[in-house]
Each structure stands twice: as C-alpha cells, then as structure tokens.
N, C-alpha and C positions, 0 to 999 in steps of 0.2 A: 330884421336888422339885428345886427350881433355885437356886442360889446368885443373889442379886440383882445383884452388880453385874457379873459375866459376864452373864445375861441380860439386862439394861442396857445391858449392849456389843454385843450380841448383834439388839438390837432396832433400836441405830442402823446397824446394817448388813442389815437384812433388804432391802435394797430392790435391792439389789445379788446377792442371793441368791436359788439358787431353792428349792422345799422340801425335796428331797431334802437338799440340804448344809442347810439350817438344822437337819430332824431330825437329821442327820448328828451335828451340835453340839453339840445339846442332851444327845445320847446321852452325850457323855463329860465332862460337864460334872462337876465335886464334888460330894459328899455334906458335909453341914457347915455350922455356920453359921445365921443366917438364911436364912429358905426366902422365895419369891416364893408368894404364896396363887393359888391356882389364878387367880382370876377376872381376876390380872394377866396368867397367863400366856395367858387367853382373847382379853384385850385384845389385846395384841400380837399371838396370831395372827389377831384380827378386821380390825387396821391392814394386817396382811400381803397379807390376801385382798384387799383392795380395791385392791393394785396389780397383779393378775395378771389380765389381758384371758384366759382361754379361749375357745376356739372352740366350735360348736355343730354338733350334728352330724343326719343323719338316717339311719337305718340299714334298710336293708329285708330283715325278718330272717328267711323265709321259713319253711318248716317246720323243729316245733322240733328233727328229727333232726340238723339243723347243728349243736346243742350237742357234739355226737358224731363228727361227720364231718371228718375231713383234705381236706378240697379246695381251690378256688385265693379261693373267698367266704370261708369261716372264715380262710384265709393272708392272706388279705386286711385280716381284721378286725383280727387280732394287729397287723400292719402299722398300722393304724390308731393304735392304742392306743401302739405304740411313739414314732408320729410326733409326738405330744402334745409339746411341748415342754419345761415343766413338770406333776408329778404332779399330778392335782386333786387337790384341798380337799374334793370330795365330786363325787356325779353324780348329778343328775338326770334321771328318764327319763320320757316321755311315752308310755307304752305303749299299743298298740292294744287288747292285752287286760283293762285296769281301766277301763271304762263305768259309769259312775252319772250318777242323776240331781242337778245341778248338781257343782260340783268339788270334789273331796277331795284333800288332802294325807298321805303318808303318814308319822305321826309312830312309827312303833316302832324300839324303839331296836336292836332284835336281828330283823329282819324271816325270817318263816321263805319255805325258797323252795317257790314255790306250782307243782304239774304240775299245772296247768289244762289238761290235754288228756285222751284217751281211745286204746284201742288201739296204741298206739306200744311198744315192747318194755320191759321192765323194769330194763333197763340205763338206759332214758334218764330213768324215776321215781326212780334210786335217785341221782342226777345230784344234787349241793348245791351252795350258792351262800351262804358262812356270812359273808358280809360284811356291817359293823355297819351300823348306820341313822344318820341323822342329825337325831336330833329337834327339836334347838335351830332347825340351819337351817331344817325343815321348817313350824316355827313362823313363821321372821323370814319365809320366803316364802310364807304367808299373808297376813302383814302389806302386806306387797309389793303382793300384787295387790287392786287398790282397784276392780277393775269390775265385781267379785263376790263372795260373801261364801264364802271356803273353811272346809270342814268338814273338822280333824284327825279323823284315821282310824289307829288304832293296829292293827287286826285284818285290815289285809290285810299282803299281805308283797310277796315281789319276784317277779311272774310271766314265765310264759318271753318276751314280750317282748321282758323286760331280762336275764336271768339266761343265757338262750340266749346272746347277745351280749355279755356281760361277761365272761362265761366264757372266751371269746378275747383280747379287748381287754387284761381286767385276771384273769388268772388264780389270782392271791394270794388274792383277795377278800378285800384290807386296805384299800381306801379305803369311807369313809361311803357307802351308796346309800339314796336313796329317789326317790318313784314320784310324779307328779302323775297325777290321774284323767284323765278325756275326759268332759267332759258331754254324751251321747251328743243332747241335744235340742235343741242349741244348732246355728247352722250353720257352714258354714268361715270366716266372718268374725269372729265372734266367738272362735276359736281362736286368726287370725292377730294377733288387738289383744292377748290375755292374752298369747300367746309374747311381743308384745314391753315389755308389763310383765316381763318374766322375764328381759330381758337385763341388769339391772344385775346379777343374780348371777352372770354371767360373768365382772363385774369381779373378785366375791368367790373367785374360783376355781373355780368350781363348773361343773362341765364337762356342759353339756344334750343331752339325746340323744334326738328322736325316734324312735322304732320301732316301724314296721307295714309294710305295703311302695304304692306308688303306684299295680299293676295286682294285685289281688288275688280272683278268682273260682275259690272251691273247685267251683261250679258246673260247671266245665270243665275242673277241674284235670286233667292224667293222672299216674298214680304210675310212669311208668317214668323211668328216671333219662336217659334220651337223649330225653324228648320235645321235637318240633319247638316251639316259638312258634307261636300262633297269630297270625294276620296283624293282627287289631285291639291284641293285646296290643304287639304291637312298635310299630305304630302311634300308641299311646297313649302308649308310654313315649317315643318319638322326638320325639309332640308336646309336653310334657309338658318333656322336657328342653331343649328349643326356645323354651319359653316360661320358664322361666327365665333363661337362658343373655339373651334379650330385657329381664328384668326384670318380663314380663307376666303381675304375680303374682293380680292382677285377675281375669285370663281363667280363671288355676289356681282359685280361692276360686268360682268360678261353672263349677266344671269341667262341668254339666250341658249346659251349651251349644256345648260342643268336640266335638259327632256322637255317632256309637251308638260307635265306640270305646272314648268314654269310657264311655258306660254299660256295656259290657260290662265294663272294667276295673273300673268301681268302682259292682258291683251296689247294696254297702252302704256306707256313707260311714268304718265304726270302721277300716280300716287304712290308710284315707286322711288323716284327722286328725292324725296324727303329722307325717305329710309335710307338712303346714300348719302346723304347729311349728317346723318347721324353715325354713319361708321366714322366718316374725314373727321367727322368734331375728336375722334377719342385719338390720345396719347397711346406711344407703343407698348407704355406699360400699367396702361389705364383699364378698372377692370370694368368690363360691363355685363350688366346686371339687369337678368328681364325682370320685368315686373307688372305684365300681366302679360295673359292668352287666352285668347278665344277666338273661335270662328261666328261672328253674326249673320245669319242670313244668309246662310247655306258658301256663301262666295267672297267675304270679307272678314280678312285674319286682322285682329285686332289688338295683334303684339304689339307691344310696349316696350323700350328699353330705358337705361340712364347709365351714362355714361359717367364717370367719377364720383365722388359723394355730395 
C-alpha cells in the first residue's frame, strides 16, 4: 500500500528511472494515510513499460544438462542476463519444446517447471524454476497478435527450453515468465510476421527470448563431451550467420533451399522456429549482435544472438 501523493511524485519521475530504483522506492515508502488502490498503482507501472525498448534475444540452448553444468556457454548466459540494461517487466520465451496445433499463450499464474525429458540423472529432475507467471500480460499479448486467434493455456508450465536458460540468466526466479507455443503446422513465414507482431511488447518491458538451437540433429548427435563438428554442421551455422550478418532473412525463412547442409542441420523444423523469432523480433535498423558460438556434440550449433541493447 502506497501513500498517494509520494507515488504522485514518484510517477512523474519514473521516466528518468530504471526499475530496480523505482522498486527501490516504493519499498520504503510510508504506511499511513490514504492508500493508492492497486489498479492506480497497475497504471503507472503500465505507463512505465511503454518506455523501456528491451532487446530480444535468441538463445541455443542445447542439451538440458546445461542447466547443471559450469562451462564457458552457461558463463556466458549469466553474462548475458547481466548485460540487460534494465530488469525486465517480465520474459517471454518462444520454446522449441511447447508445439501445438495453432498458438497458445501461457496464462498460469504459478507456472510449474516441466522435465520434459527422459534418462538424464535425477539431480537435473529435481532442478526448479519457481518464478511467477504473468497472466494479465499473457492475456494483453493475445490481444496483440491479430493474424491468429491465440488460445490461453493455463496447464502447461515453463519447459527446459526456458527454464534450462533462465536458470543462468536470472537465477532469483523473481521476474514474471511465460511461454508462447510454436504452431508446429504453420511454415517459417508465418512465425517471422507473428514475432514481429510481438515487438511492441518490447516497448512494454518485456524481454523476448527464442530458444532452440539453428543446427540441431539428435540423429547424429555424439555424447562425448570433445566431439568434433561435423563439417555440414559448421557449414550450416557459417551460412546461416552470413546470411544474417547480410540481412538475407528471406534465404533463412526458405532455409530448404541452402543445400543438403541445411537439411542435415535441420531434419525437423521445431528447434529452428525459435531462431525465426528472433530475426521477426528485430527492427529494420536494429543491430544484431552474436554473442556466442559453438557446436556441442558434434551436431548442435549453439549460436546465440541479441537483438538491440
């Protein structure tokens, strides 16, 4: 509860401020008095979000032992998360592992975190990810997207996708997360047009994050922790970041047509979809910016990008 006319004062100077110091604020603000009713103090932080540009990211998040693992890709993530300028307002993640038919948003407010995998030790099942959901926004970013009809989804939660990857970035698990689906029937074009319905909520704060990885063939994976790259995989990611780095996001959205490397990198098209999120999220005059590379496991490229600052 908030004394009005401090958060009065408070509100004409949020534009000046970034979140940390306005929670900061709020925190020591008086008990006393008239109280502001919540849905003043929603306004205000509704006004807030719309002046913070977030960047958008794409993450390739490899196998989910990363959640677990100290090497120079998880050091890398945390890095990531540091470099955020301002805290988001919330994050949204386009996971490679939530596929349905046509798109879902996930509105639970408490999302539980989903081991959607098999065989892996029990140290990394027992792994949680207890950060809130965001349901209000998950609603308004239904509204948002006008080129399909989104279906709230309160019964999935945060799968390793996202949870693998947050788990370095934002370790607290105190910021809102939820999850948009991949309508697994649709092709790369229609992913790249809804990402970029989805950048106005960057204005809102809201920090977007694809994650699947761009060369992904469990086909030919190997599980020794030194395996070589296979020479199409490197290939593919060489091309792949070439044609970004070009802007020829064209060529990427029809990746069929860029030789048998490509097909070997991307047998099935669900951990490539992410990566198509993350082109639609950027502006025409937005730079992006990799920020790591490696091939894990002979068969999974683990490019990284971010998209604005």
């Amino acid at each position: 509860m908030f004394c009005p006319f401090i958060a009065h004062r408070c509100c004409l100077s949020l534009h000046i401020m970034n979140r940390k110091d306005f929670l900061a604020a709020m925190a020591v603000l008086p008990v006393g008095g008239l109280y502001m009713q919540l849905q003043e103090l929603g306004k205000i932080t509704r006004e807030y979000q719309r002046t913070t540009l977030m960047p958008a990211m794409f993450i390739g998040h490899g196998s989910p032992m990363n959640a677990l693992y100290d090497n120079a890709f998880t050091r890398r993530l945390k890095e990531m998360g540091e470099s955020v300028k301002q805290l988001p307002n919330a994050i949204l993640v386009v996971s490679a592992h939530w596929l349905t038919r046509g798109t879902h948003v996930l509105t639970a407010s408490r999302p539980a975190t989903i081991h959607d995998f098999g065989g892996f030790p029990q140290a990394l099942h027992e792994v949680q990810y207890p950060a809130p959901g965001a349901p209000e926004l998950a609603r308004e970013t239904a509204k948002l997207i006008k080129s399909t009809e989104v279906v709230e989804d309160d019964q999935w939660g945060l799968d390793h996708g996202t949870w693998t990857v947050l788990k370095h970035m934002y370790p607290e698990a105190n910021i809102p997360v939820y999850q948009l689906s991949i309508d697994y029937y649709k092709p790369p074009a229609y992913h790249f047009q809804l990402a970029q319905e989805l950048r106005e909520l960057r204005k809102r704060g809201v920090l977007i994050i694809g994650s699947g990885n761009l060369v992904h063939n469990l086909r030919q994976i190997s599980f020794s922790e030194n395996a070589a790259p296979f020479d199409w995989a490197l290939e593919f990611d060489a091309i792949a970041k070439a044609k970004i780095e070009q802007r020829a996001f064209d060529d990427l959205l029809h990746y069929e047509r860029l030789g048998e490397a490509a097909k070997l990198s991307i047998p099935t098209p669900d951990h490539y979809f992410p990566f198509i999120y993350g082109l639609g999220l950027a502006g025409a005059d937005e730079e992006i910016r990799f920020t790591y590379e490696e091939i894990q496991n002979g068969s999974i490229s683990m490019r990284c990008f971010q998209v604005g600052e």
